[in-house]
N, CA, C and O atoms as a GROMACS GRO file, in nm:
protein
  388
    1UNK      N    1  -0.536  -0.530  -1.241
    1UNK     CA    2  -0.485  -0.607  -1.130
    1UNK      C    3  -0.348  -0.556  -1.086
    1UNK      O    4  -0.293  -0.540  -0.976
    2UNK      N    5  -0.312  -0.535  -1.218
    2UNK     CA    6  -0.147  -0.430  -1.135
    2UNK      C    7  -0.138  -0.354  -1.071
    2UNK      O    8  -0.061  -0.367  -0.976
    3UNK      N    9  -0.205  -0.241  -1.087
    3UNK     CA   10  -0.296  -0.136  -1.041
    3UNK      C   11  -0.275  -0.114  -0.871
    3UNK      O   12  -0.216  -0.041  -0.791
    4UNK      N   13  -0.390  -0.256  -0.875
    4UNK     CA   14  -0.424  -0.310  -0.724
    4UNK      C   15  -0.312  -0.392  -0.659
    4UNK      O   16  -0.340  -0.426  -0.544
    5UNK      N   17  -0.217  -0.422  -0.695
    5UNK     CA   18  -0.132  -0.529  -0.640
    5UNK      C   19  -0.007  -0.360  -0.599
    5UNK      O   20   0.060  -0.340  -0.498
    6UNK      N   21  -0.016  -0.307  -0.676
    6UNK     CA   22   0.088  -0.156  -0.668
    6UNK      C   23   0.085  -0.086  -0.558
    6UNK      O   24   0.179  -0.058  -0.484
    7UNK      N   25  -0.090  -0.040  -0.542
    7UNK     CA   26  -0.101  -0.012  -0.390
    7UNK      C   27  -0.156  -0.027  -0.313
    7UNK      O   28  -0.216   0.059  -0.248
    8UNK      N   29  -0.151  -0.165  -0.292
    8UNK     CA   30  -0.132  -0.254  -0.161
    8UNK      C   31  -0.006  -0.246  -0.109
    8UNK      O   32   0.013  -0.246   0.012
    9UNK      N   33   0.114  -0.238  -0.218
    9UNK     CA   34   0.246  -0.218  -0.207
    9UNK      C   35   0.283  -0.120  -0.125
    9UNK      O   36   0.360  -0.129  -0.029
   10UNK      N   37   0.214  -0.005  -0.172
   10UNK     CA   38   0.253   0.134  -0.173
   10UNK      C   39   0.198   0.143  -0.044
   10UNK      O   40   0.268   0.208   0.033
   11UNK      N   41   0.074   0.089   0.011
   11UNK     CA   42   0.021   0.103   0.158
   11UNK      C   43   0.066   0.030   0.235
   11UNK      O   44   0.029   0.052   0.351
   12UNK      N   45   0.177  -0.105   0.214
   12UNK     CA   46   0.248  -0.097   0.305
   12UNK      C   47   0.391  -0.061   0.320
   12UNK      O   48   0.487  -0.121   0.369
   13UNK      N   49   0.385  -0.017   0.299
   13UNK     CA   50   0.513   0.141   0.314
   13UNK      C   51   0.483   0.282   0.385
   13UNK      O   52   0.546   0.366   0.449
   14UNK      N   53   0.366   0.263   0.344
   14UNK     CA   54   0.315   0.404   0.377
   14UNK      C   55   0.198   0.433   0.450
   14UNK      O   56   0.159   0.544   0.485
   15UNK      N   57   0.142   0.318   0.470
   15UNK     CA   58   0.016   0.344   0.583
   15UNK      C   59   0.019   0.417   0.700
   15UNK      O   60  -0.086   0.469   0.737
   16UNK      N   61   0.135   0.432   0.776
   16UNK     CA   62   0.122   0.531   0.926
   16UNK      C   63   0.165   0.638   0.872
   16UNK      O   64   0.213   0.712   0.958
   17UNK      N   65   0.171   0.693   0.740
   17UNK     CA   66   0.146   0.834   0.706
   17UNK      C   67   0.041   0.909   0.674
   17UNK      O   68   0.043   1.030   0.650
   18UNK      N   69  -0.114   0.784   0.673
   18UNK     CA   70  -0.208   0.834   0.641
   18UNK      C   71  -0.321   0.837   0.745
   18UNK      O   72  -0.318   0.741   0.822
   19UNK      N   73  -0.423   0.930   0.763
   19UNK     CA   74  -0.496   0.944   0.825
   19UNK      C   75  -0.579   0.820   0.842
   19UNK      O   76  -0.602   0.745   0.747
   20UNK      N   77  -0.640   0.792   1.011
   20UNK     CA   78  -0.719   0.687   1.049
   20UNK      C   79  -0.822   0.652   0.949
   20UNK      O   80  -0.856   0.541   0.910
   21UNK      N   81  -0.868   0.779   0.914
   21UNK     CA   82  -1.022   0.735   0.779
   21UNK      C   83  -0.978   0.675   0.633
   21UNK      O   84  -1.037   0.593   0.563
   22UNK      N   85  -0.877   0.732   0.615
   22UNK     CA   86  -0.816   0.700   0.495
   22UNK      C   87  -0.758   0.536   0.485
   22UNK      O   88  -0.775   0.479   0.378
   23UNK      N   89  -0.691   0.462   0.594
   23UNK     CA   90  -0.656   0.342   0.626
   23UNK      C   91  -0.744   0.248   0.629
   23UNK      O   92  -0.732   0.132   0.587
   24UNK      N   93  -0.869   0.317   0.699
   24UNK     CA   94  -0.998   0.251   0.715
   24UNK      C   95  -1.071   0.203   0.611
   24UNK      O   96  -1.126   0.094   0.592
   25UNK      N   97  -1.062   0.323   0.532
   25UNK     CA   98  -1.168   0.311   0.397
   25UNK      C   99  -1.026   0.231   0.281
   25UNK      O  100  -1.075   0.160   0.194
   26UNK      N  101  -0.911   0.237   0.278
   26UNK     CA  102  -0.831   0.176   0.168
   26UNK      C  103  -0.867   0.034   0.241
   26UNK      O  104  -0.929  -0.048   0.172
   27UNK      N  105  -0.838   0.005   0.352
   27UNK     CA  106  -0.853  -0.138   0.359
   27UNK      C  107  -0.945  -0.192   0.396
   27UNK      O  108  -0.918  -0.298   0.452
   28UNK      N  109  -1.100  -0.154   0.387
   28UNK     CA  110  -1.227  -0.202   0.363
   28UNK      C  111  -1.228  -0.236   0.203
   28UNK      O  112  -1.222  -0.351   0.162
   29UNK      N  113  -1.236  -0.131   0.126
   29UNK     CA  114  -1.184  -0.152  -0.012
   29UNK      C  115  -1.104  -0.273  -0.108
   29UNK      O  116  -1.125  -0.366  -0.186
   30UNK      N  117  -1.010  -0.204  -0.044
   30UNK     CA  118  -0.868  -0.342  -0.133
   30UNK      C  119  -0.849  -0.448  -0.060
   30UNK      O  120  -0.821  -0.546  -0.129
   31UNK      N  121  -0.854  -0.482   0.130
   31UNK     CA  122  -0.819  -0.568   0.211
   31UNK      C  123  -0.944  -0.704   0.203
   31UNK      O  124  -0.954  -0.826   0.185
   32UNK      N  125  -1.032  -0.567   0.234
   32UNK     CA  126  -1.182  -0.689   0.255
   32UNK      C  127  -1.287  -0.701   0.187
   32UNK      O  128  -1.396  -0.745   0.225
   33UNK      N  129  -1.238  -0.637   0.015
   33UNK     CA  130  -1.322  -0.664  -0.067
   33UNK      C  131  -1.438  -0.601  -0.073
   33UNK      O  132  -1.521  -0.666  -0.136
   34UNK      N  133  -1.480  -0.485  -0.027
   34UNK     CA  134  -1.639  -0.406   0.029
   34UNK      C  135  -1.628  -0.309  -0.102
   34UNK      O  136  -1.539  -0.251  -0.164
   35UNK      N  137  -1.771  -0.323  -0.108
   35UNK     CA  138  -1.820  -0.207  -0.236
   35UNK      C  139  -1.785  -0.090  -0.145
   35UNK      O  140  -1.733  -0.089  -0.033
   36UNK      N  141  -1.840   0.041  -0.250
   36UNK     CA  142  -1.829   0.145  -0.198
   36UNK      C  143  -1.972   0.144  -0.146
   36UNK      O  144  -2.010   0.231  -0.067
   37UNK      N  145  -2.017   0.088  -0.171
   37UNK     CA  146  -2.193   0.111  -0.113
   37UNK      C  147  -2.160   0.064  -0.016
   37UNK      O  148  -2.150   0.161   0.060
   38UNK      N  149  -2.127  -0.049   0.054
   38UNK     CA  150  -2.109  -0.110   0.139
   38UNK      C  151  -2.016  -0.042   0.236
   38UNK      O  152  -2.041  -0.060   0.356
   39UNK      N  153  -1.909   0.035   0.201
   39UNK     CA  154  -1.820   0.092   0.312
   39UNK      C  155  -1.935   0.207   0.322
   39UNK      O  156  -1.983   0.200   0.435
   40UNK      N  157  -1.992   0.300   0.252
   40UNK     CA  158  -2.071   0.447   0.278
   40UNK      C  159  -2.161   0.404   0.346
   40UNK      O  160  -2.215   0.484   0.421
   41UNK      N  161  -2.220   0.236   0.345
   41UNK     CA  162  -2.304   0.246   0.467
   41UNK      C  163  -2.272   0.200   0.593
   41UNK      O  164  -2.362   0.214   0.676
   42UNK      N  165  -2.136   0.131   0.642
   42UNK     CA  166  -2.103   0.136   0.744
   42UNK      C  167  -1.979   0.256   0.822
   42UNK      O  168  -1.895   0.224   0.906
   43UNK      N  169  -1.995   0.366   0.776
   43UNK     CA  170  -1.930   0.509   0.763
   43UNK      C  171  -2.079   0.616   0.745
   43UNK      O  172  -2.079   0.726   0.799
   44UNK      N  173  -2.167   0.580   0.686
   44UNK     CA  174  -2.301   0.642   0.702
   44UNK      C  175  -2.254   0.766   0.638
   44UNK      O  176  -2.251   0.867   0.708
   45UNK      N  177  -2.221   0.772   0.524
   45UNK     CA  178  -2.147   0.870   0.437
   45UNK      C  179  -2.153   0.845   0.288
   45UNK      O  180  -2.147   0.730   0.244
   46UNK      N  181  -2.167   0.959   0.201
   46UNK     CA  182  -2.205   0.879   0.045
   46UNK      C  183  -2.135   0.820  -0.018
   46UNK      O  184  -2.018   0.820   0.022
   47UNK      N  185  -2.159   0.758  -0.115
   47UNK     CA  186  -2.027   0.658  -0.180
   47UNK      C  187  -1.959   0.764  -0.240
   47UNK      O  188  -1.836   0.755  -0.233
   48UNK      N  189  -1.997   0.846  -0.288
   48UNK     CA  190  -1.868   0.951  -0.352
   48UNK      C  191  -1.779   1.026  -0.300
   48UNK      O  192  -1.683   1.082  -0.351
   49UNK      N  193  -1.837   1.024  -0.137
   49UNK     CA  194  -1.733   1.072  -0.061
   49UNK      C  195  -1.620   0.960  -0.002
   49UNK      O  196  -1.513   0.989   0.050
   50UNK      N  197  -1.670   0.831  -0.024
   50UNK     CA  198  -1.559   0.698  -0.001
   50UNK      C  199  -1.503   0.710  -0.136
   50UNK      O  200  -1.380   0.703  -0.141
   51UNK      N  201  -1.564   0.726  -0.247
   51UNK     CA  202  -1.436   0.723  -0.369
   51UNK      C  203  -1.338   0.830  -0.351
   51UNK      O  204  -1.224   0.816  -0.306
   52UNK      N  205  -1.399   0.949  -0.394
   52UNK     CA  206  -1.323   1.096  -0.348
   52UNK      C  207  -1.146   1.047  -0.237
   52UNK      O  208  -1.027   1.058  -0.269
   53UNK      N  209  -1.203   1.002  -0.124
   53UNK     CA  210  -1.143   0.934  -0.026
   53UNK      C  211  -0.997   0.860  -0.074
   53UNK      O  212  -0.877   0.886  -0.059
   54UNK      N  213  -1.079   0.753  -0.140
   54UNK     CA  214  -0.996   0.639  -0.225
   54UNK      C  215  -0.887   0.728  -0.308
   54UNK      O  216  -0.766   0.742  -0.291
   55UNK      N  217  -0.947   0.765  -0.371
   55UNK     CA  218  -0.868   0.865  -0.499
   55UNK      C  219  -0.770   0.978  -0.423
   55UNK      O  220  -0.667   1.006  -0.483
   56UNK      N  221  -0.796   1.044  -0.298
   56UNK     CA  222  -0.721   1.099  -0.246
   56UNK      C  223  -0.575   1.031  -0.180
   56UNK      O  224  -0.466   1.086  -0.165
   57UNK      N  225  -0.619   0.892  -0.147
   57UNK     CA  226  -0.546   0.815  -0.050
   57UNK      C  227  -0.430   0.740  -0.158
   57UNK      O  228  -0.311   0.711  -0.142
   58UNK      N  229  -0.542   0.724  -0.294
   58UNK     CA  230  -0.393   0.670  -0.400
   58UNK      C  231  -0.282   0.754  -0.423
   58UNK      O  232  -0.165   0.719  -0.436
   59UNK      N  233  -0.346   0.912  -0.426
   59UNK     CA  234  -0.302   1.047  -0.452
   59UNK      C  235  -0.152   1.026  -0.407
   59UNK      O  236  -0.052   1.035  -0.478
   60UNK      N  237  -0.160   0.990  -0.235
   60UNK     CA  238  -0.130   1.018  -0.170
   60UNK      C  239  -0.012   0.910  -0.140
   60UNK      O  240   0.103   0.934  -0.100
   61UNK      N  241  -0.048   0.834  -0.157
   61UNK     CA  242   0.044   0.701  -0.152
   61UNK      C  243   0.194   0.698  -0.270
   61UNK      O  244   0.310   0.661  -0.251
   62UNK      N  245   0.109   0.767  -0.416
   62UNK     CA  246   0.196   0.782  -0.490
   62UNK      C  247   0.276   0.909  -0.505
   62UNK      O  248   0.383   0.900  -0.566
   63UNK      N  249   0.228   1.061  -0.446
   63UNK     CA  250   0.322   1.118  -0.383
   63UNK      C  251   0.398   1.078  -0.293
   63UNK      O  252   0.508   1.117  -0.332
   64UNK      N  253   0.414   1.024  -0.192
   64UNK     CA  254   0.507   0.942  -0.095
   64UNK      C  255   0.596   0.870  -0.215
   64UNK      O  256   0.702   0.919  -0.254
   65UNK      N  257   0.560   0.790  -0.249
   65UNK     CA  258   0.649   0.708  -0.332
   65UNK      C  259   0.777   0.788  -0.389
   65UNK      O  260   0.892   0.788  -0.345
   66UNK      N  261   0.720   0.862  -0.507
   66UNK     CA  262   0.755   0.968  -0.571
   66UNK      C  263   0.854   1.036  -0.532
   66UNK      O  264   0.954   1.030  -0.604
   67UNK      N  265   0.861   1.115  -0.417
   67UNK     CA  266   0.986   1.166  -0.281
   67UNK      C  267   1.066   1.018  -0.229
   67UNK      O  268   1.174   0.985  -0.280
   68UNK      N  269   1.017   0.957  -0.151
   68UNK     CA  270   1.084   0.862  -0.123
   68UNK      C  271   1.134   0.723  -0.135
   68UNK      O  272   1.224   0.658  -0.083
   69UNK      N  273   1.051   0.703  -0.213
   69UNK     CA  274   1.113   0.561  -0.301
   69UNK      C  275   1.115   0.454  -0.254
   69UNK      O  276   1.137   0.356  -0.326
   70UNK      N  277   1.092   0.439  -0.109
   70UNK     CA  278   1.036   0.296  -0.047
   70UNK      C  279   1.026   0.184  -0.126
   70UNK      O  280   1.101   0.101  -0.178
   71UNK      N  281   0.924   0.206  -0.118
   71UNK     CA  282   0.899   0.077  -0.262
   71UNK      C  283   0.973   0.026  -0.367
   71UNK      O  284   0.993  -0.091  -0.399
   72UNK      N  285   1.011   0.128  -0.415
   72UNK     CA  286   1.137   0.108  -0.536
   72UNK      C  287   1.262   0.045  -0.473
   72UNK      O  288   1.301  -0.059  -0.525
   73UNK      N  289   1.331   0.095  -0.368
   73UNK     CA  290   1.447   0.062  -0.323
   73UNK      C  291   1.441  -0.074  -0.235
   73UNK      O  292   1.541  -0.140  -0.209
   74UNK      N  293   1.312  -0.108  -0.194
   74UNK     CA  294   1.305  -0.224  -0.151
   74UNK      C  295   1.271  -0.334  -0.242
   74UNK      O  296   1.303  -0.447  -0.204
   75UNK      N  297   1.207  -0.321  -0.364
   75UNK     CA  298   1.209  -0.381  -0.461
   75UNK      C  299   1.405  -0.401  -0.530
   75UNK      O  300   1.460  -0.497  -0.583
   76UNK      N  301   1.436  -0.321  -0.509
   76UNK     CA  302   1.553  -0.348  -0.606
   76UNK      C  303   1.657  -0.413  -0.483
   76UNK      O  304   1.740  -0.480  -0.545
   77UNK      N  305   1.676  -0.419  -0.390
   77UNK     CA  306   1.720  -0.484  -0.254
   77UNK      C  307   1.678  -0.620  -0.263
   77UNK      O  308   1.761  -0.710  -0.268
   78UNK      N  309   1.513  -0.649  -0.266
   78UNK     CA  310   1.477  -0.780  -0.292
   78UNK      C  311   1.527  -0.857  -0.452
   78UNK      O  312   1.514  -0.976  -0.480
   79UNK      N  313   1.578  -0.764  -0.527
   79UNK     CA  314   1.625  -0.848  -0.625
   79UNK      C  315   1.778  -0.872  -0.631
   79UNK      O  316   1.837  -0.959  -0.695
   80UNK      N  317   1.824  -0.788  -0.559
   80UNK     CA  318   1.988  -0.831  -0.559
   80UNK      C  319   1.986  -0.933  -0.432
   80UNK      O  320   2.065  -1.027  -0.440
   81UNK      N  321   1.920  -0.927  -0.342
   81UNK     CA  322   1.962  -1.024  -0.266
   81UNK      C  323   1.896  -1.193  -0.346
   81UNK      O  324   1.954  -1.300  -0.329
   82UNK      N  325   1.790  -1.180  -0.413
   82UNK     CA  326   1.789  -1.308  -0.489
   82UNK      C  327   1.932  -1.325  -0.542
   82UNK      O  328   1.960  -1.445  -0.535
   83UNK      N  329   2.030  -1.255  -0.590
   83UNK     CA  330   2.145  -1.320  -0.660
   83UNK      C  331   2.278  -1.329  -0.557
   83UNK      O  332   2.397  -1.338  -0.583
   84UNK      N  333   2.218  -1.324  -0.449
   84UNK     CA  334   2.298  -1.373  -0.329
   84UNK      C  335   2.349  -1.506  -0.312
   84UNK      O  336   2.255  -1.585  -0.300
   85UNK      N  337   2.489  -1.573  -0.305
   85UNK     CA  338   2.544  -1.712  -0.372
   85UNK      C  339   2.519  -1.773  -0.224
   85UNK      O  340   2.455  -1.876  -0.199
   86UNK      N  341   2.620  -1.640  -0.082
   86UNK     CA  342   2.579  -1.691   0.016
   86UNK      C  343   2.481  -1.698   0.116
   86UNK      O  344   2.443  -1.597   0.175
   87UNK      N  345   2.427  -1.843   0.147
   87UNK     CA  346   2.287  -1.857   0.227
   87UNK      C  347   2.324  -1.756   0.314
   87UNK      O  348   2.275  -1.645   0.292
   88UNK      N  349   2.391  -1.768   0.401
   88UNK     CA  350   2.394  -1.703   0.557
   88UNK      C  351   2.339  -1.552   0.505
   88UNK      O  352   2.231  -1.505   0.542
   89UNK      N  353   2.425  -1.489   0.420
   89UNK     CA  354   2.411  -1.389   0.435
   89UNK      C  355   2.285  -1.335   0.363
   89UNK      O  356   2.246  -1.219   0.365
   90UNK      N  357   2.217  -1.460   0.287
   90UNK     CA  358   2.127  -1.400   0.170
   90UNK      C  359   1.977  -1.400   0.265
   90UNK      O  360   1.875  -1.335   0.242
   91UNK      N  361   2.011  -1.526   0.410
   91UNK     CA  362   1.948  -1.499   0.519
   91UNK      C  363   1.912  -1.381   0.615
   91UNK      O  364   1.797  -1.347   0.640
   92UNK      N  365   2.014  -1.328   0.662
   92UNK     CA  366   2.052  -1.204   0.675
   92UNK      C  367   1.959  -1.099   0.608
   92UNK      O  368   1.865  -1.042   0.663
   93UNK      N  369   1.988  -1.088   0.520
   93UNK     CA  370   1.963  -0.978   0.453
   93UNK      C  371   1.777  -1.006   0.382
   93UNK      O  372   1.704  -0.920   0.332
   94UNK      N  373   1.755  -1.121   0.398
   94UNK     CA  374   1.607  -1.126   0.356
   94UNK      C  375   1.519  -1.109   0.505
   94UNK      O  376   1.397  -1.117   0.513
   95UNK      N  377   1.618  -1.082   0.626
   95UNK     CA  378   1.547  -1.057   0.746
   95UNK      C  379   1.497  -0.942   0.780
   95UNK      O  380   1.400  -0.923   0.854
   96UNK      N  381   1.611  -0.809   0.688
   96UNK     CA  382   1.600  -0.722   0.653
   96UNK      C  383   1.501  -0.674   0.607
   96UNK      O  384   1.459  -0.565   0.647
   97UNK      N  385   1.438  -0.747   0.510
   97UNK     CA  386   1.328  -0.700   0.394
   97UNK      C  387   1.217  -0.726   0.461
   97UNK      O  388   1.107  -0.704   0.409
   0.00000   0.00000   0.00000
């Protein structure tokens, strides 16, 4: 479940870096719950080429990460601003995030 909660993370950070098929097939997958049987038959394509896919697109998500750190730095942003004393600004800055 971590796994899956990681990159969902990681795809939204990084989704308009990835190709239309690749967006398509991660969020048939992780968004709307579809087997791979089920996405290869509305793609009319084999399921091993939707895993292949999948596995490329995690590839890919966690190279991004890796270079740029998105995720990480917005994670560690969302935790200092939890220890933010003032509202206004802890407002502010969660508008940010």
């Amino acid at each position: 479940m971590d796994e899956y909660i990681y990159y969902n993370n990681l795809y939204d950070c990084y989704q308009k870096l990835l190709t239309e098929k690749q967006r398509n097939y991660f969020e048939d997958y992780y968004f709307s719950n579809l087997s791979l049987g089920e996405i290869s038959e509305n793609y009319h394509i084999s399921r091993n080429a939707i895993y292949k896919q999948l596995q490329i697109t995690k590839k890919k998500l966690t190279e991004y990460e890796q270079k740029l750190k998105l995720y990480e730095k917005k994670e560690k942003i969302t935790n200092l601003v939890g220890k933010v004393s003032d509202r206004e600004l802890k407002n502010k800055l969660e508008e940010l995030i």
